[in-house]
C-alpha positions in Angstrom: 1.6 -16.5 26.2 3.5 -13.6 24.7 1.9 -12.2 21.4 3.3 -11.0 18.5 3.6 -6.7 18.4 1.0 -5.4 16.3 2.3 -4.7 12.8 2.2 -0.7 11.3 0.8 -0.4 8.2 1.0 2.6 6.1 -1.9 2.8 3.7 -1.0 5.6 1.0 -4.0 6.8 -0.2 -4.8 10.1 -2.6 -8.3 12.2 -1.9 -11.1 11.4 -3.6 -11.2 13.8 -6.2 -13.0 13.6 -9.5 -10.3 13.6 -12.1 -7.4 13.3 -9.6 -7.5 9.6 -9.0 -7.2 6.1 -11.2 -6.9 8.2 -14.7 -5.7 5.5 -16.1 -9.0 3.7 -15.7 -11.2 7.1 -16.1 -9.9 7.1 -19.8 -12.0 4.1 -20.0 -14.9 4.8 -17.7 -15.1 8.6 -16.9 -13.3 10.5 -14.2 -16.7 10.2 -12.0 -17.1 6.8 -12.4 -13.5 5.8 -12.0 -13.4 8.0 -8.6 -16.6 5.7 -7.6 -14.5 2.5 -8.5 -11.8 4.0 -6.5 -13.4 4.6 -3.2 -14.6 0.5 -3.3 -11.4 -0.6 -4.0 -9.6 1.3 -0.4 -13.0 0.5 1.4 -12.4 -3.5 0.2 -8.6 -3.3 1.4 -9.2 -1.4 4.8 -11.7 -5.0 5.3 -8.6 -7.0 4.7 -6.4 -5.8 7.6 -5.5 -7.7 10.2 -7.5 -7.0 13.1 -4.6 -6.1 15.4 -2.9 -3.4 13.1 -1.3 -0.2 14.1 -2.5 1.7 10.7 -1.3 4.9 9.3 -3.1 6.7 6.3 -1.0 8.9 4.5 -3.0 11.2 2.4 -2.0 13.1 -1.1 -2.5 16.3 -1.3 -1.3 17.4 2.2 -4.3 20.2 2.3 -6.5 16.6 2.4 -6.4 15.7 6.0 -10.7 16.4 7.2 -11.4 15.2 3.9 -10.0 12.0 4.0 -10.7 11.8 7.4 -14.5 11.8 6.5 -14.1 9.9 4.0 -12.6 7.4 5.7 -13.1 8.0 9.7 -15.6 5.6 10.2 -13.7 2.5 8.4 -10.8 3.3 9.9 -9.8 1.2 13.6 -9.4 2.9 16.8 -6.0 4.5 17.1 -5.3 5.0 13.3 -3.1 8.1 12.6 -2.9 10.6 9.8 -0.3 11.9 8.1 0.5 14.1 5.1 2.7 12.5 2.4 5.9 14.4 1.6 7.1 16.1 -1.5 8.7 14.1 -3.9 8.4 10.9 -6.0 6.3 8.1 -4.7 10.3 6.7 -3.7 10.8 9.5 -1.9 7.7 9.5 -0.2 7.8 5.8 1.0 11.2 6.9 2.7 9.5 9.4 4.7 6.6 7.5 5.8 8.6 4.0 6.6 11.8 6.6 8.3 8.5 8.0 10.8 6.8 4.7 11.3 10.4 2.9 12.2 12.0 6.2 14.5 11.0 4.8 17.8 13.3 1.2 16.6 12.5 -1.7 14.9 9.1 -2.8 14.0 7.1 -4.7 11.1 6.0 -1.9 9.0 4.1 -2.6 5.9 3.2 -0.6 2.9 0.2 -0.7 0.6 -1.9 1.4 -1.4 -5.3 1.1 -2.5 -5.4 -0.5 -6.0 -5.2 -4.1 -4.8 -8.5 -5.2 -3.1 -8.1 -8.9 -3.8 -4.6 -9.2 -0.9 -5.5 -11.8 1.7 -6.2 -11.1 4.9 -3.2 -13.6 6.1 -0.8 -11.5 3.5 0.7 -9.7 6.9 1.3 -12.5 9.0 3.1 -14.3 5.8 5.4 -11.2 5.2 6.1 -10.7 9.1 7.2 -14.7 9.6 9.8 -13.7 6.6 10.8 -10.6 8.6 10.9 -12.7 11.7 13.2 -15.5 10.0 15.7 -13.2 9.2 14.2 -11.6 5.3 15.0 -7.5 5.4 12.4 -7.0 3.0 9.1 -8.4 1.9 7.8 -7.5 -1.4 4.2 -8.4 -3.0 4.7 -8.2 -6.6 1.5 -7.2 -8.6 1.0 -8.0 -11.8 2.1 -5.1 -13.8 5.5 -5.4 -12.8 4.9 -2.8 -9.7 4.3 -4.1 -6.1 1.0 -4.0 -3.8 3.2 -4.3 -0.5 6.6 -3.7 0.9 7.6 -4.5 4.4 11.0 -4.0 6.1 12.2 -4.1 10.0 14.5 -0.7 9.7 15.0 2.0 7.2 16.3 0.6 3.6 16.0 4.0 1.6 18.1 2.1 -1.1 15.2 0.1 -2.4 13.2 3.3 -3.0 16.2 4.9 -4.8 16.4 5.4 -8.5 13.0 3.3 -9.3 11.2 3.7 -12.6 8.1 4.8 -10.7 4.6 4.0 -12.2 6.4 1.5 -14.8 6.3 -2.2 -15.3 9.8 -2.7 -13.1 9.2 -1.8 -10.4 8.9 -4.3 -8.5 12.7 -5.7 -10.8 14.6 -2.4 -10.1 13.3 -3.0 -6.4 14.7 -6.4 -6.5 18.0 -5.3 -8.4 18.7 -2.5 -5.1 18.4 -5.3 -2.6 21.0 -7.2 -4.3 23.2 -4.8 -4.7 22.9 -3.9 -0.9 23.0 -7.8 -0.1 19.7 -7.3 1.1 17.5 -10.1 1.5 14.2 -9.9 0.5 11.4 -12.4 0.5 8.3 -12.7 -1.6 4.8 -13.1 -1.7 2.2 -14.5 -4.0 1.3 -12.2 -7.5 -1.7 -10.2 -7.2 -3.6 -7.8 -9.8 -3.7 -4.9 -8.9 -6.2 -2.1 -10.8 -5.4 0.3 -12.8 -7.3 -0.3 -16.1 -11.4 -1.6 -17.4 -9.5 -4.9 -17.5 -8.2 -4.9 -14.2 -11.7 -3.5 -13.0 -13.3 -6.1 -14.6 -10.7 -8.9 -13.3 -11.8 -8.2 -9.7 -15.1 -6.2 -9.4 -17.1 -9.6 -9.0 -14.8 -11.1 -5.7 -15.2 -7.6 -4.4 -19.0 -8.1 -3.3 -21.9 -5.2 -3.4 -20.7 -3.2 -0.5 -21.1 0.5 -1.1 -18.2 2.5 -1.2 
């Protein structure tokens, strides 16, 4: 019986730096502890992969390659590959990584961050049948109005293009750039993703007491 290719994943990930990560929360909580709070919530979404993945961690700064690595070596499956995020806005950034993952031809690549712990398991599979049946995009809208995934088949730099970046439409201006391309793009369920005490709050008790 013929299975399904892995899918690639790009997991964009900054270092874990005191002050440097989730200050948005850390105006609430404390640089230390929101840096703390940020190391459970990638070690909750690295359990939620699929366990046949082709994963790629793309680290901010690009000087932060052994350090994430040790951070996050031992979580990590066999095979995963590291890469340095490009200059840029977070747009231009995604361009770069999904332009590498999809060089060699077309693949189900996948995009997600670390901010939303609570994305099923089964997420992947659901976005790659809509890839399969014809979608060029999926898109997991969060919450806030961003995204927590984006998943295309070939290179659609348009969707990353002239994005309000870090605002609540995201995830519309995203939307409003397939259209205009006559892109289709298929959706997933809303998730939360966390950014502030009341996100933290929202999801810290589904997370369980693993140690980050």
């Amino acid at each position: 019986m013929n299975r399904e290719p892995a899918p690639v994943i790009l997991l964009f990930v900054k270092a874990p730096r005191e002050g440097r990560v989730k200050t948005r929360l850390a105006a609430s909580v404390g640089p230390l502890e929101a840096l703390r709070i940020y190391r459970l919530l990638v070690a909750a979404v690295l359990t939620r992969l699929p366990a046949r993945c082709r994963l790629e961690v793309w680290f901010d700064p690009p000087d932060a390659e052994r350090e994430v690595r040790e951070w996050l070596g031992v979580r990590v499956p066999a095979g995963t590959t590291w890469h340095a995020q490009t200059k840029g806005d977070l747009g231009e950034r995604l361009t770069a990584a999904f332009g590498e993952a999809l060089r060699p031809g077309p693949a189900e690549v996948f995009a997600i961050g670390g901010d939303c712990p609570l994305i099923p398991p089964g997420a992947f599979a659901t976005a790659a049948r809509k890839l399969r049946r014809g979608e060029d995009a999926v898109l997991g809208p969060s919450a806030d109005g961003g995204y927590y995934l984006i998943g295309m088949r070939r290179p659609l730099p348009a969707l990353f293009d002239r994005i309000d970046w870090g605002g609540d439409r995201v995830c519309r201006q995203t939307l409003e750039r397939a259209a205009a391309q006559g892109l289709r793009v298929g959706l997933l369920p809303e998730l939360r993703d966390v950014d502030t005490l009341e996100d933290w709050h929202a999801v810290r008790d589904q997370l369980g007491s693993s140690d980050a």
